[in-house]
N, C-alpha and C positions, 0 to 999 in steps of 0.2 A: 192680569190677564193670564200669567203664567198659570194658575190654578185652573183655569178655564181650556187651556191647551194642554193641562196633562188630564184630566179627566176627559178629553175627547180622545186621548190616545189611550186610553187604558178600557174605553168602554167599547162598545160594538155600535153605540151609532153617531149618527153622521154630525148631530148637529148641538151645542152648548148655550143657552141662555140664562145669562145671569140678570136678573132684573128686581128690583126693590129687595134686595139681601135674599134675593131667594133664585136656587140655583135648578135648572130643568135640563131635561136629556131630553131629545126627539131621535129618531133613529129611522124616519121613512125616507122616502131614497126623491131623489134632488130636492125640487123648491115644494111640496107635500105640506113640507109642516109650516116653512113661514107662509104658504096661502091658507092652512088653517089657521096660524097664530093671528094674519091679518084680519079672518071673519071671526073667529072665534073672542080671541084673547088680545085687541091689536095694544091695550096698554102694556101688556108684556112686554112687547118692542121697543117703548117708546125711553126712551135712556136705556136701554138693553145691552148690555155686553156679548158679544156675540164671538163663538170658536165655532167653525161650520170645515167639512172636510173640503169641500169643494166650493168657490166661492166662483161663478161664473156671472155676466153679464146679466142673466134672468133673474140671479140669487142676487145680485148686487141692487138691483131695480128696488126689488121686495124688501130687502132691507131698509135702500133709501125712504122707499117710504112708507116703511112701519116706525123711523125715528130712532134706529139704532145711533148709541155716539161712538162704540171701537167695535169692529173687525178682524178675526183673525183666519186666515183659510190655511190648511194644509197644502191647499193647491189653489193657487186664483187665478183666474185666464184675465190677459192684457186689457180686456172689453171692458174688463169690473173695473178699473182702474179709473179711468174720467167720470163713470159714474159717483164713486165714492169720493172722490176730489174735488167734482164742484158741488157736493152735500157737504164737503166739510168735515165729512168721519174719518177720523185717523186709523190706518190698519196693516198691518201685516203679513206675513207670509213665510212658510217654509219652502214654494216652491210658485213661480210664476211661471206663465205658460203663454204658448202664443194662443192659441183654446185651447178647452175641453174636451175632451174625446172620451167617445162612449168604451166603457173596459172590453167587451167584444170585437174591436176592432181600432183603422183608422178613421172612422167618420168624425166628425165632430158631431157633440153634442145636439141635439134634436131643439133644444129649448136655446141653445145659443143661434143656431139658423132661426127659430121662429122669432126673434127678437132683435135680429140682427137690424132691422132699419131701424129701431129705435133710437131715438137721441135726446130723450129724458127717462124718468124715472115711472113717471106717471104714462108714459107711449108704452115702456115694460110691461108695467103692470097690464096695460090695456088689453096686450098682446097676446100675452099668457091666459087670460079670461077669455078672451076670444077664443083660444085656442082651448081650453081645457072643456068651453060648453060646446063648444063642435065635438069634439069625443065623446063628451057626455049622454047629445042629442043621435049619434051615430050608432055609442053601446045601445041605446035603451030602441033602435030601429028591429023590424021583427025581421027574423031571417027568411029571404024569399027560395 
């Protein structure tokens, strides 16, 4: 894992997958790339090693179930925690947090409030979909 947590701190983005000997960088900003890796690529995930800068409850969800086995966050909020424990993924951290909070300010995290009732992996994921096709259906509304 160490090789996976110094090339997340030497590169500019967020996120480290190591999966079938073969090592990837994602760099979009929060959970972006594991909702692309899960429609995209989701065997990537599935034994995947994973170094992510920010490891919060919505990020933890997506993990769980895309089948990552280890975790490591530079920062991981208290929420990610019973998720990744009753999946069974062993993981890490250089800093725990009570949340995430957006860098402009003290709000917390917009994706840790939108997931916040959840109490699996699968109500996460549900959450975030929900939420991402409402933006979706909302950008593509005509301006009156």
């Amino acid at each position: 894992m160490q090789d996976l947590i110094n090339l997340l701190h030497t590169t500019h983005c967020s996120l480290v997958v190591e999966s079938q000997g073969e090592v990837r960088t994602y760099c979009k900003k929060g959970v972006r790339d594991l909702v692309w890796l899960l429609d995209n690529e989701p065997g990537r995930l599935v034994g995947a090693r994973i170094a992510d800068k920010v490891v919060g409850k919505a990020s933890a969800g997506l993990l769980v179930q895309g089948g990552v086995r280890e975790v490591y966050a530079q920062v991981m909020s208290r929420l990610a925690v019973p998720l990744l424990e009753q999946a069974g993924i062993p993981f890490s951290y250089a800093t725990l947090v009570d949340r995430i909070v957006i860098p402009e300010g003290d709000m917390r995290c917009p994706l840790e409030q939108i997931v916040a009732p959840a109490q699996t992996p699968q109500e996460v994921e549900q959450l975030l979909r929900e939420h991402f096709a409402e933006m979706q259906r909302n950008n593509n509304k005509p301006n009156t």
